[in-house]
C-alpha positions in Angstrom: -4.7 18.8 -10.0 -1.0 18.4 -10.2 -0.5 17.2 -13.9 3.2 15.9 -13.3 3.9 12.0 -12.5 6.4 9.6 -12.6 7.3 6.8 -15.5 9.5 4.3 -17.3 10.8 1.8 -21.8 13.8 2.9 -23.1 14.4 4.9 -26.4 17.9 6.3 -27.5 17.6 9.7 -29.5 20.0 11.5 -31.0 18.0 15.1 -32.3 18.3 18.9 -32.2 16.2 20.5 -29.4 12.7 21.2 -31.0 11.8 25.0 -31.1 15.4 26.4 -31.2 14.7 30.3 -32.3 18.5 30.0 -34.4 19.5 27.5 -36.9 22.2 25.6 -35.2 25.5 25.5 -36.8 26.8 23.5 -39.7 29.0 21.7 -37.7 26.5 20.5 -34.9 27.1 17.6 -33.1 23.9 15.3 -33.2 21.5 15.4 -30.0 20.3 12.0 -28.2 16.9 11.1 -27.1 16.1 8.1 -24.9 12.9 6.6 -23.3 12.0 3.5 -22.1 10.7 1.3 -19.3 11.6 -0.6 -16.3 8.9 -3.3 -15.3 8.9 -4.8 -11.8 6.3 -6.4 -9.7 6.5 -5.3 -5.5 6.2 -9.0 -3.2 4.6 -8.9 0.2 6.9 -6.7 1.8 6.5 -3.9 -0.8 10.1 -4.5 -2.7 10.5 -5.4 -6.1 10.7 -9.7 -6.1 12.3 -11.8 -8.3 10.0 -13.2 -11.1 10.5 -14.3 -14.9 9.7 -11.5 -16.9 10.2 -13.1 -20.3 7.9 -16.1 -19.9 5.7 -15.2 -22.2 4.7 -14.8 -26.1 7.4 -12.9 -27.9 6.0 -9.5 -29.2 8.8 -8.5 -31.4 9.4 -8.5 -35.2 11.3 -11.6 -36.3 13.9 -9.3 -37.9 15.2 -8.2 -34.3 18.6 -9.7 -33.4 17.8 -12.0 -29.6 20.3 -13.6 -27.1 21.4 -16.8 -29.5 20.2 -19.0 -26.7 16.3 -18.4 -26.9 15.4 -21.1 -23.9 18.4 -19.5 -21.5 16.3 -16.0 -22.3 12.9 -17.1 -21.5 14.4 -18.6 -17.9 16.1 -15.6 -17.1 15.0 -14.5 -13.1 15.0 -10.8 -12.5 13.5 -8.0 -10.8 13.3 -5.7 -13.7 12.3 -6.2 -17.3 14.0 -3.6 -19.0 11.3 -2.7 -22.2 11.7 -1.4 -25.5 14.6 1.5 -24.9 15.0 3.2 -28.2 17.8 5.6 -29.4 17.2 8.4 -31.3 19.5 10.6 -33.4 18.8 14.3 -34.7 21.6 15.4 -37.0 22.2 18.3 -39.1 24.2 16.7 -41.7 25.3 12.9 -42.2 27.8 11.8 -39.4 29.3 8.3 -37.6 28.9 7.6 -34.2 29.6 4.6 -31.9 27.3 3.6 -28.9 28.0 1.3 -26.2 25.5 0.6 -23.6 25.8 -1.5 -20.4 22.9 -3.0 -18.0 24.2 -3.7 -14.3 23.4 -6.6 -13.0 21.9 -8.5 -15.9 21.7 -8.5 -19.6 20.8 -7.3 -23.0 18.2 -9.8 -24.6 17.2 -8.3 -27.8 18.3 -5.8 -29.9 17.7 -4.0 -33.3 20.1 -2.6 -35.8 23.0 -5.6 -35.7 25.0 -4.6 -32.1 27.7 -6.8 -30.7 27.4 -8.6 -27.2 30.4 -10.6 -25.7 27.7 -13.0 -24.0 29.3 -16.6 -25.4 28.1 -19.8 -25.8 29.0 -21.5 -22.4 27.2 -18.7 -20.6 24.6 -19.0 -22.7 24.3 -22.6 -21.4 24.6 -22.3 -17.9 21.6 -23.7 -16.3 21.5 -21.2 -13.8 22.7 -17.7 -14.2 23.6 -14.9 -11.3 22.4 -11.6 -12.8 24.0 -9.4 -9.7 27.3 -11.0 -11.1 26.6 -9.9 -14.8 26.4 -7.0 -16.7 24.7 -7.0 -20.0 26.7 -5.3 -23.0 26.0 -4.2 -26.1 28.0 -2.3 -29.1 26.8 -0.7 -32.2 30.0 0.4 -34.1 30.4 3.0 -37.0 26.4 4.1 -37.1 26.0 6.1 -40.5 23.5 8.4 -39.6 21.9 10.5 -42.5 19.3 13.1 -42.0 19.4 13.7 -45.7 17.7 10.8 -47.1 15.0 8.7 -47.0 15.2 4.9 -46.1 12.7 1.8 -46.0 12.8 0.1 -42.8 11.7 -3.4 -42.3 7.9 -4.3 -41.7 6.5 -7.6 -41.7 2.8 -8.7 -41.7 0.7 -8.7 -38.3 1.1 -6.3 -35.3 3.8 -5.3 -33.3 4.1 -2.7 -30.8 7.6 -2.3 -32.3 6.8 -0.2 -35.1 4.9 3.0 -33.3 8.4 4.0 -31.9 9.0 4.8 -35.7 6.6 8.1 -35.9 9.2 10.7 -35.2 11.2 13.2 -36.9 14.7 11.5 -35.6 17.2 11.2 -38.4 17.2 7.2 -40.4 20.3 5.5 -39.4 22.2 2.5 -40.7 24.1 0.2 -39.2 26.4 -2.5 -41.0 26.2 -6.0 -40.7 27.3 -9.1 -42.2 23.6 -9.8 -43.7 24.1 -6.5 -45.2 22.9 -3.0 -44.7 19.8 -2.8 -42.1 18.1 0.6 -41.8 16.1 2.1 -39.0 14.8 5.6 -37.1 16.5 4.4 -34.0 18.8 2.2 -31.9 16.3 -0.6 -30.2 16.9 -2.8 -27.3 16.2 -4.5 -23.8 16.8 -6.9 -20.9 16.3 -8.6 -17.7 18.1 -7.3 -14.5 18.6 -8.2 -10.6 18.8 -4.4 -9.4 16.8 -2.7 -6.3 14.2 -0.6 -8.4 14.3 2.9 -6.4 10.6 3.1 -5.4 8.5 0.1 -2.9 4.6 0.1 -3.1 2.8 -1.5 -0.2 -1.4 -2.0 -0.3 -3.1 -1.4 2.6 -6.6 -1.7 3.8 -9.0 0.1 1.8 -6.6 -0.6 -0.9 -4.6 2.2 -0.6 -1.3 2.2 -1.2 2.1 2.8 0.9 4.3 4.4 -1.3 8.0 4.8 -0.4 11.1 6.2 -2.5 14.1 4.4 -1.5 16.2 6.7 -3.2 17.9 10.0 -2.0 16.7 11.7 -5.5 13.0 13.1 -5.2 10.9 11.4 -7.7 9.6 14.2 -9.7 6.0 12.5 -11.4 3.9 9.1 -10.1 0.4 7.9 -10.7 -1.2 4.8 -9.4 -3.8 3.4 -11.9 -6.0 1.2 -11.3 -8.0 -1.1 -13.7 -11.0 -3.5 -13.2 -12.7 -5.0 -16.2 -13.9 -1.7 -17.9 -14.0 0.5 -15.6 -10.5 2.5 -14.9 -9.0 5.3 -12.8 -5.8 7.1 -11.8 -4.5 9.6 -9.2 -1.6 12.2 -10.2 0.6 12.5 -7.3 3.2 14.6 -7.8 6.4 14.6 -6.9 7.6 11.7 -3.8 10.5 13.1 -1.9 10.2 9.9 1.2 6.3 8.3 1.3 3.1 9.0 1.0 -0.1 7.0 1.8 -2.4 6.9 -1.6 -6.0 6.6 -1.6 -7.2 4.4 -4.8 -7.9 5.8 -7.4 -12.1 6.3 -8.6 -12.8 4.3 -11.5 -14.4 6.7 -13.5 -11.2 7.9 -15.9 -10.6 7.0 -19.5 -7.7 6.3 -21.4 -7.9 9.6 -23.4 -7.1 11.9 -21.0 -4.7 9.7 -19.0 -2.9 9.4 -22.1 -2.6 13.3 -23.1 -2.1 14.0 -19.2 0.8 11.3 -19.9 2.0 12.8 -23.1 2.5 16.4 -21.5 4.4 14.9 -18.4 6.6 13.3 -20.9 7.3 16.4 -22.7 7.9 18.4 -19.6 10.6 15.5 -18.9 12.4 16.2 -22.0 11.2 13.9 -25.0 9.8 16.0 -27.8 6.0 16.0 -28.6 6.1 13.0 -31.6 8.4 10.7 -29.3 6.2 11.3 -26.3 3.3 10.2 -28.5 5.1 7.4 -30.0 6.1 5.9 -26.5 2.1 6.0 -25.0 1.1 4.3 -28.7 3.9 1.4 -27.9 2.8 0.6 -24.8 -0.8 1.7 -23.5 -2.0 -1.5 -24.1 0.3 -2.6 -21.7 0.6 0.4 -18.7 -3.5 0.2 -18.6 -4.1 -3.3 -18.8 -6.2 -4.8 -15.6 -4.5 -4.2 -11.8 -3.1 -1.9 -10.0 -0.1 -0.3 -10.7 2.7 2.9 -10.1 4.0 4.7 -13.0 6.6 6.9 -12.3 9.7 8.8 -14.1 13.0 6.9 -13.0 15.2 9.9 -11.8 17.6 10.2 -14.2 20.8 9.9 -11.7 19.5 6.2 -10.9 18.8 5.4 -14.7 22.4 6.8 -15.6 23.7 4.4 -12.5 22.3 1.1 -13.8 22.1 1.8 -17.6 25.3 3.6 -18.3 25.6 5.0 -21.7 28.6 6.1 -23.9 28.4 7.6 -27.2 31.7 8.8 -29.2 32.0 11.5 -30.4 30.1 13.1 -28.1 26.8 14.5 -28.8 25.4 17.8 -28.3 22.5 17.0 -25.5 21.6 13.3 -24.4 18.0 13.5 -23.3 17.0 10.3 -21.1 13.7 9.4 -20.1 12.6 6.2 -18.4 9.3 5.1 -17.0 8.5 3.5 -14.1 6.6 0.8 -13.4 5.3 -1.5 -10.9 2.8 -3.7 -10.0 0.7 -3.6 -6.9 -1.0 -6.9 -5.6 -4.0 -5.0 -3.6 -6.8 -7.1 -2.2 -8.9 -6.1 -5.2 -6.5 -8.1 -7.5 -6.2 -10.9 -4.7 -10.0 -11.4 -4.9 -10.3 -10.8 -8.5 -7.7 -13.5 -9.2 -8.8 -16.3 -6.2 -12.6 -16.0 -7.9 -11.3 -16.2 -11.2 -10.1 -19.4 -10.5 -12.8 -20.7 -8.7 -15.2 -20.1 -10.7 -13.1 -21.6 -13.7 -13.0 -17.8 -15.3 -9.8 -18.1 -18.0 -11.0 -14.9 -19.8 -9.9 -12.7 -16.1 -7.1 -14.7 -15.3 -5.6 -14.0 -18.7 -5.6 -10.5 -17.9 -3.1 -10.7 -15.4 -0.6 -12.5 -18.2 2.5 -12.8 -17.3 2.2 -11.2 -13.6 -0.6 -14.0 -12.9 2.4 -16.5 -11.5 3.8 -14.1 -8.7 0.5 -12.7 -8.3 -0.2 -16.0 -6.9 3.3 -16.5 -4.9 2.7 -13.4 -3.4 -0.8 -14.4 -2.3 0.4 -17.3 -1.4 3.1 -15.6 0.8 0.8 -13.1 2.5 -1.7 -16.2 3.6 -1.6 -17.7 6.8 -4.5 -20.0 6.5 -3.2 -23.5 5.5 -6.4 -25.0 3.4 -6.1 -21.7 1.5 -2.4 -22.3 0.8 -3.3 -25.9 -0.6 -5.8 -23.8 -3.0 -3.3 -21.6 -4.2 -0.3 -24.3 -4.2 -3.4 -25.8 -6.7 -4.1 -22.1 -8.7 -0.2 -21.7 -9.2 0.2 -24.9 -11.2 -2.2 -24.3 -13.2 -1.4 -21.0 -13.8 2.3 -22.3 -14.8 0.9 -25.4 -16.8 -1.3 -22.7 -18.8 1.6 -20.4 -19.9 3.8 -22.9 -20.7 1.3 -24.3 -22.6 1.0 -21.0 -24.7 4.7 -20.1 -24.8 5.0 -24.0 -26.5 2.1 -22.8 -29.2 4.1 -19.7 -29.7 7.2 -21.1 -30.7 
């Protein structure tokens, strides 16, 4: 079987090439590794649709710097959730870069060491807001980064994905700010965005999958997963040059070997061994969670396009590598979620989170039967009364 797939979270890096035979010289200019992940949802027609990807509980530390407008971010409508890039520096000896990064067609929502945006106020309050007229931007200035000594970074009580991005051997970097020094092993951010994500999935019957690149870069690693309940599966495809129709996945997999068959394909992509592993801890709660879904690496042409990067001086190497992924509303998951309802089943529909809503407008969309469209009309406001409901507990 063809171990390679494709995937996407993003994660800046700035580090020496791992098993280098030589020393490199003194005067080195640092290396930069990036991951991270772009999160869609495909509609009825296969594309990515429009949804609100921040509508629900916030997962981050408190210490991490957010859009000052906190309502404005959670209404945000986008085709792409942009998740937990990170930036990673490897440096020989101490150095001072600067960093700017830019998201096309959107915007930068939360970020960690102190960066400045030029989002202000009155766009902050506009009551509706044109991502595909935006781009998101964000500075970090006069980064001290010092592979010399050791630093204590932030960590509050309770869990956060946040902190397994940490468990590398990058270089600890500071970063100035007017509450005063704040220390970390990387550069952390993301954002919402209105761009045409470069793959489309399409169930079919059976619930197989149409699987099309929409690019004119081959997509060098996918997998479509598939969970139901306990029972879980996946299908390494390979590289997708135009489409392929995929047969679903058995559910007889486990998440240990789909993560070190992960891990390797990440390795083989560029990201050392320790930042591979840190990106599956993040987020394998998340990329395996109940549905169907297609993980795939975002060539890096298209990432470079729609996340352009610019770090001065220059660095050695800049290693990006972004997952991937996308939802797939199969009939599995339409029937899963229309008898979850019915048969008042919260525990199920809370699997779905925060793709439950367009789950439902795409069902809804795909329906031609109108006593079944006056069931879902009734299943969708629930579905939005319930996580507004949590999001007001949250806060």
């Amino acid at each position: 079987m063809n171990r390679r797939w494709l995937m996407a979270i993003p994660v800046f890096c700035f580090a020496l090439s791992a098993g280098h035979s030589q020393e490199p010289p003194a005067d080195a200019a640092p290396s930069v590794h990036e991951w991270g992940t772009f999160t869609s949802i495909a509609g009825a027609q296969g594309k990515a649709i429009v949804w609100m990807p921040q509508r629900e509980k916030d997962d981050l530390p408190s210490f991490v710097e957010h859009l000052q407008n906190n309502h404005f971010k959670g209404g945000l409508q986008g085709t792409v959730r942009m998740e937990t890039p990170v930036l990673y520096f490897y440096a020989v000896h101490p150095t001072t870069v600067s960093v700017q990064v830019r998201f096309a067609q959107g915007f930068l929502t939360e970020w960690y060491p102190h960066a400045v945006s030029p989002l202000t106020k009155s766009q902050l309050s506009e009551p509706i807001v044109d991502l595909k007229s935006s781009s998101g931007l964000l500075t970090w200035n006069s980064i001290s980064i010092d592979p010399t000594v050791r630093r204590d970074f932030p960590r509050e009580v309770g869990e956060s994905r946040y902190y397994a991005a940490r468990e590398t051997n990058a270089s600890p970097l500071t970063v100035f700010s007017s509450k005063g020094p704040q220390h970390e092993k990387f550069l952390f951010y993301r954002g919402v965005s209105s761009f045409d994500v470069p793959v489309s999935t399409t169930p079919m019957n059976g619930n197989r999958v149409y699987v099309s690149n929409l690019t004119q870069t081959q997509i060098l690693q996918a997998i479509l997963f598939e969970r139901r309940g306990e029972k879980l599966g996946y299908r390494v495809l390979g590289s997708i040059q135009n489409s392929a129709i995929i047969d679903p996945p058995e559910l007889n997999g486990d998440i240990n070997s789909l993560s070190r068959d992960l891990e390797k394909i990440l390795v083989e992509e560029g990201l050392h061994a320790d930042e591979a592993h840190a990106m599956i801890e993040t987020w394998n709660d998340s990329w395996f969670e109940e549905g169907t879904r297609l993980l795939y690496i975002v060539p890096r042409d298209f990432v470079d396009s729609v996340l352009p990067l610019k770090i001065s001086p220059a660095p050695s190497k800049v290693t990006r590598v972004f997952v991937g992924r996308i939802e797939v509303v199969t009939p599995a998951t339409e029937h899963a979620v229309e008898t979850a309802f019915v048969n008042g089943d919260r525990t199920t529909r809370h699997k779905y989170g925060r793709f439950l809503v367009p789950i439902l407008e795409i069902m809804m969309a795909r329906s031609n039967e109108p006593a079944r469209k006056i069931k879902l009309t009734k299943y969708l406001t629930a579905a939005y009364n319930e996580m507004n409901s949590a999001l007001s507990a949250a806060r």
